[in-house]
N, C-alpha and C positions, 0 to 999 in steps of 0.2 A: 262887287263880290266881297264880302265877309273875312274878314281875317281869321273868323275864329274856327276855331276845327268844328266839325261834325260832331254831334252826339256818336260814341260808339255804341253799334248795336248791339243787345245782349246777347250772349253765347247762350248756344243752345246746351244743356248739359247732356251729358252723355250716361245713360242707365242702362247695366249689364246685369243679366239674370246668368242663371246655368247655361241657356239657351238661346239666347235672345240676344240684339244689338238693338237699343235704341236712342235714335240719334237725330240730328237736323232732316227735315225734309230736305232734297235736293232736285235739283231738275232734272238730273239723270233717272229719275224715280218715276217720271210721267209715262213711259211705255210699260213697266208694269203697276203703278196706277189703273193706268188705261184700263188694259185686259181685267183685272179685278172687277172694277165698274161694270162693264159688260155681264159681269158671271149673273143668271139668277138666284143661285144661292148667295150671293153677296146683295144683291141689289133691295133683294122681293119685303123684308121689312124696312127697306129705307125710302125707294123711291118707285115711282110707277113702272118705269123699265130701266134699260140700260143708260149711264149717264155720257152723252157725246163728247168727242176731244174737247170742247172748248170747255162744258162746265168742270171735267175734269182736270182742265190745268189751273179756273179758276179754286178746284176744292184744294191743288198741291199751294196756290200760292195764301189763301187763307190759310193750308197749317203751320206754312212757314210765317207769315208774316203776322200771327196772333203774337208771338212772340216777342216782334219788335215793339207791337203798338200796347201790348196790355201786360208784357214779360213774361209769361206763362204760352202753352200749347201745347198742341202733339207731338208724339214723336213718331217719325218713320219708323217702323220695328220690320230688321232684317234678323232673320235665321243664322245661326252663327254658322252653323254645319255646312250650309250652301253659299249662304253671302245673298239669297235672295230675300227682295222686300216682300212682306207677310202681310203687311197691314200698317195699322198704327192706332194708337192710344194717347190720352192725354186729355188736357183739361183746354174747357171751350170758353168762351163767353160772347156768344154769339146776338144778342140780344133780339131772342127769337120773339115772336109773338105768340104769347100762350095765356090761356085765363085759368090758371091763376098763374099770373107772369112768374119766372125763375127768378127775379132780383138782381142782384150782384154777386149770387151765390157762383162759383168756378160749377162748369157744366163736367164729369167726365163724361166720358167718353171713348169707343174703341168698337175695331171694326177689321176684320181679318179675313184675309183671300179664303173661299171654300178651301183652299188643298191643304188650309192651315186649320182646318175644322176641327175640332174632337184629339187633338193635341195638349189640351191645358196650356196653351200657348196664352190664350184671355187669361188666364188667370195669373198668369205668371206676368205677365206686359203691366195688367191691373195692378199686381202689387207694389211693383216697383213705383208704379208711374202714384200709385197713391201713398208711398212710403216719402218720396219727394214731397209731395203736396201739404203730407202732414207738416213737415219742415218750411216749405216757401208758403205756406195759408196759415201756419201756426196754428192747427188744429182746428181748422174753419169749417163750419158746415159745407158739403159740397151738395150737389145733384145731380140725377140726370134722367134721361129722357129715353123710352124704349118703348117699341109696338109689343103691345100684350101676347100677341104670337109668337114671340122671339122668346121662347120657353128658356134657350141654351143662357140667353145674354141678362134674362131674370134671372136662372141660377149663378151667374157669377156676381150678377150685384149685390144679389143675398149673402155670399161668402165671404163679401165684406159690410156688411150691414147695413146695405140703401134701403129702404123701407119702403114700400109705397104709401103719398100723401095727396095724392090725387088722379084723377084720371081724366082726361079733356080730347081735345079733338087738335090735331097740328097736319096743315099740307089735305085739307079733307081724310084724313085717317085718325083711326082711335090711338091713343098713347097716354104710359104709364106714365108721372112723375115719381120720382123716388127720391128720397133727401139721406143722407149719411150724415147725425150727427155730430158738431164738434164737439174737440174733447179740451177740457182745460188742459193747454200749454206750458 
């Protein structure tokens, strides 16, 4: 064995809105994970039905462990008022397959329990998480990726300027790309 110490993992920071906590995914986080996955208003633009315990504890250890491997991720977003988890937001780099592929561009991303619906909670998770971004990408092009049905999660990424630049086919379903210009630094 190695004398030398381990690389220390990077801390997950911590982003506080009016409302909002967001913070490290945790494993405590997997039973309301869970039920989330389950809901169809959560599921119906992302996957064919409900997602089973196993692929949802692999989706809690990808948003924590993006972090480690690329420094960047999700964060869990809990409700301040309740202390319950809502969802989460952040930035992805999943290196999905898509034609016309995303690159090295950071993916956002966000995605929020129905009971956290029609809140302005996405908007308020978005800002933060892309007021960071602007800081740790230094003003980097981002993207991301949304089913053209998801009317609500098109109007948030218009309210910060994701554009659509394409439109393609990902998982047999139709999906928007959208890119948010950088900005000089």
């Amino acid at each position: 064995m190695s004398s030398n110490p381990s690389p220390a993992l990077p801390t997950v920071p911590v982003l506080e809105t009016s409302r909002l906590l967001m913070r490290a995914f945790q494993a405590t986080d997997f039973p309301a994970l869970l039920a989330m996955c389950q809901e169809p208003d959560y599921y119906r633009y992302l996957t064919p039905g409900p997602l089973p315990g196993e692929e949802v504890w692999k989706l809690l250890l990808r948003s924590a462990g993006l972090w480690a491997v690329v420094g960047y991720g999700s964060w869990a977003i809990e409700e301040k008022a309740t202390g319950q988890f809502i969802g989460s937001a952040g930035f992805l780099y999943l290196k999905r397959d898509l034609d016309p592929p995303l690159g090295e561009a950071p993916e956002m991303g966000w995605v929020l329990a129905p009971a956290a619906h029609g809140k302005g909670y996405a908007t308020e998770a978005v800002a933060a998480a892309i007021a960071w971004g602007e800081v740790y990408f230094n003003h980097a092009r981002t993207v991301c990726i949304i089913n053209p049905e998801n009317k609500a999660s098109l109007r948030v990424a218009e309210k910060f300027g994701y554009r659509e630049y394409a439109r393609t086919t990902y998982h047999d379903g139709p999906i928007v790309l959208l890119e948010r210009a950088g900005r000089a630094g």
